[in-house]
NUVEXPA-633136 format. One record per residue: residue in one letter; x, y, z of N, C-alpha, C in turn; residue number from 1. Coordinates in Angstrom, 2 decimals. Layout:
<nodes>
 domar      nx      ny      nz     cax     cay     caz      cx      cy      cz vexnu
     a       X       Y       Z       X       Y       Z       X       Y       Z   NUM
...
</nodes>
This chain:
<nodes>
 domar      nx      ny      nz     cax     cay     caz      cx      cy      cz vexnu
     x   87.63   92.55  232.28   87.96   91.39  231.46   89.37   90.89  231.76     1
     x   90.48   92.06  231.79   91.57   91.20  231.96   91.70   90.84  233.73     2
     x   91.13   91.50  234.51   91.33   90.74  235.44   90.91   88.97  235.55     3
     x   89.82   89.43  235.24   88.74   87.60  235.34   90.02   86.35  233.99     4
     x   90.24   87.15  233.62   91.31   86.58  232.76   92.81   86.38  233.66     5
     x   93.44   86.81  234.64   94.61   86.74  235.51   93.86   86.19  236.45     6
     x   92.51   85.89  236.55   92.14   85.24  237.94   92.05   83.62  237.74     7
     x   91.98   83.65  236.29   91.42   81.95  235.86   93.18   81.48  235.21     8
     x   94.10   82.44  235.37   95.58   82.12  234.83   95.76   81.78  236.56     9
     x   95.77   82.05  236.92   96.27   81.88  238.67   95.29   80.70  239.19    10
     x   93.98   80.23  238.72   94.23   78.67  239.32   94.47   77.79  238.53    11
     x   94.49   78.02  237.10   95.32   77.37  236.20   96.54   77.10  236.60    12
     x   97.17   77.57  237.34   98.54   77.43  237.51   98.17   76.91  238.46    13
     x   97.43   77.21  239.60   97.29   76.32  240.97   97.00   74.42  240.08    14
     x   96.30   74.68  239.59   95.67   73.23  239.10   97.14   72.54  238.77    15
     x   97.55   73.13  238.19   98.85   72.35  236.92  100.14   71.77  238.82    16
     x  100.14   73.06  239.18  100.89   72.99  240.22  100.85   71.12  241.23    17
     x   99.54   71.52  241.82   98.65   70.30  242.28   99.12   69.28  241.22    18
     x   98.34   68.44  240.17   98.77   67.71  239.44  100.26   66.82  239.43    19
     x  101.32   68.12  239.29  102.45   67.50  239.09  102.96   67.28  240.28    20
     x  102.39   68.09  241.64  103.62   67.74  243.10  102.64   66.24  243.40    21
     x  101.19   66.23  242.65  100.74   64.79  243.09  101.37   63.63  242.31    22
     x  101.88   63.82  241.04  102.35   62.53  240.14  103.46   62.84  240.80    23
     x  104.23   63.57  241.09  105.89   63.31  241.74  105.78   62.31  242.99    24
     x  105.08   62.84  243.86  104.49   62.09  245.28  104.25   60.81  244.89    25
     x  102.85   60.42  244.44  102.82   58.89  243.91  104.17   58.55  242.82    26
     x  104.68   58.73  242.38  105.91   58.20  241.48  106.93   57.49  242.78    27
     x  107.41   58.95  243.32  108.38   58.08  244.50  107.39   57.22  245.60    28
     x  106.45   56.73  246.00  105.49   56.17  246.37  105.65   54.48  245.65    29
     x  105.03   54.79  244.57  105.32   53.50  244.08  106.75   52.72  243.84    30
     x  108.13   54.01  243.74  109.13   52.87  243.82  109.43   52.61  245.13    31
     x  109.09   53.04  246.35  109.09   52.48  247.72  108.05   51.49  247.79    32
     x  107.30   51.29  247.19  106.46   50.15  247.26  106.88   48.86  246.68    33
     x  107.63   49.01  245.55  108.13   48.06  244.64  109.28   47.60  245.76    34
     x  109.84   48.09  246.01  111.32   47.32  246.63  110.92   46.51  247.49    35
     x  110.00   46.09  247.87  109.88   44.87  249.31  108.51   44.11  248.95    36
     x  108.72   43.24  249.18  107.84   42.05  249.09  107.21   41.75  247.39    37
     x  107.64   41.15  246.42  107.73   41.28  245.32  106.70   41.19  244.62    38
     x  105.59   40.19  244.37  104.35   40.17  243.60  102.93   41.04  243.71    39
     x  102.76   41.52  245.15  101.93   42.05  245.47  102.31   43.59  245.11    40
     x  103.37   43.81  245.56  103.88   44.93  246.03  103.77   45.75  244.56    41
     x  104.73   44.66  243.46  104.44   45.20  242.22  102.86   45.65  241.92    42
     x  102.20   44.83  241.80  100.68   45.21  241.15  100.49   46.79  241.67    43
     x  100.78   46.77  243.23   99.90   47.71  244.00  100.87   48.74  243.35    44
     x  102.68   48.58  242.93  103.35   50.11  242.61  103.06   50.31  241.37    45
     x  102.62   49.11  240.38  102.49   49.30  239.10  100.88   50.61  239.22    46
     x   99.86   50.36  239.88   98.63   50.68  239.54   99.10   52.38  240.29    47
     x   99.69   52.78  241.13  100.53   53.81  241.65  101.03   54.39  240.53    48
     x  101.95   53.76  239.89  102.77   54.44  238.91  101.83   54.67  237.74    49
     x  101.10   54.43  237.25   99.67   54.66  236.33   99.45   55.80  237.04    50
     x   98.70   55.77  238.45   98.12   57.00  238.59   98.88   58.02  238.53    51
     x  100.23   58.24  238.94  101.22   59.08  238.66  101.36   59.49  237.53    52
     x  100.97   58.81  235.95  101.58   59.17  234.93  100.13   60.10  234.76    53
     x   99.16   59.44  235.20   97.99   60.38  234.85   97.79   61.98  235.33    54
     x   98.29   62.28  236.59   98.68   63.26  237.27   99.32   63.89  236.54    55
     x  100.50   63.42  236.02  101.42   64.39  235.25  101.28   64.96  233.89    56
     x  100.31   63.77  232.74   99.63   64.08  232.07   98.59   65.13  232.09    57
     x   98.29   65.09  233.28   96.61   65.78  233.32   97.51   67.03  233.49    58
     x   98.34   67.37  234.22   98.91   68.70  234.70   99.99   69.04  233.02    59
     x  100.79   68.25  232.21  100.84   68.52  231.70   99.67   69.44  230.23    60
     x   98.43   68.56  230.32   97.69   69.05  229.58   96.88   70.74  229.82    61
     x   96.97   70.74  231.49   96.43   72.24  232.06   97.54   72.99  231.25    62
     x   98.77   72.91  231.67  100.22   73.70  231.28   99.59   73.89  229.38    63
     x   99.27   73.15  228.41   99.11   73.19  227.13   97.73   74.20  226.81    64
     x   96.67   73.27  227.58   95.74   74.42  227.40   95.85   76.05  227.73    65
     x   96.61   75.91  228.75   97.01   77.22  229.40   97.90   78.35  228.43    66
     x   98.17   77.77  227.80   99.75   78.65  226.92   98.45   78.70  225.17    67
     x   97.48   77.97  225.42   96.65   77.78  223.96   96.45   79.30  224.19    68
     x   95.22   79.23  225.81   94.52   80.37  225.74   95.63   81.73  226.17    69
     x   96.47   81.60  226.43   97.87   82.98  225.96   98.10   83.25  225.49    70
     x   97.79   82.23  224.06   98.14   82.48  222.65   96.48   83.58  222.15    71
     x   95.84   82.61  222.29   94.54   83.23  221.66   94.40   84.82  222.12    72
     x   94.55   85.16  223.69   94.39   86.38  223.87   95.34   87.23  224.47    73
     x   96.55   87.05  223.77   97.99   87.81  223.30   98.42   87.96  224.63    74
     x   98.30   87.78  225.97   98.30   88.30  227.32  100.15   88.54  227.24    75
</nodes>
């Protein structure tokens, strides 16, 4: 049990990991997109920077669930 339990904490952490180096990536992404050519460029960094916040959200939410179930089974 506690292994299968340190095995699903270790891609939990892979997941959360992923998530946030992807919203960091698209974040600086979209402000290199924004600086040149102005109307287009925005839409395309604005819809970038969305997906970025979602990334970081989503990885923030693994990180929450993750510390729930640490709580629940005292690890």
């Amino acid at each position: 049990m506690m292994n299968l339990c340190k095995e699903i904490n270790k891609k939990i952490d892979g997941i959360i990991w992923v998530f946030a180096s992807s919203g960091i990536i698209l974040l600086m992404l979209a402000i290199l997109i924004v600086w040149t050519e102005f109307v287009l460029r925005l839409v395309v960094g604005l819809f970038v920077m969305i997906v970025a916040y979602a990334f970081l959200h989503a990885a923030y939410k693994a990180w929450s669930i993750k510390k729930e179930i640490e709580k629940h089974f005292k690890f």
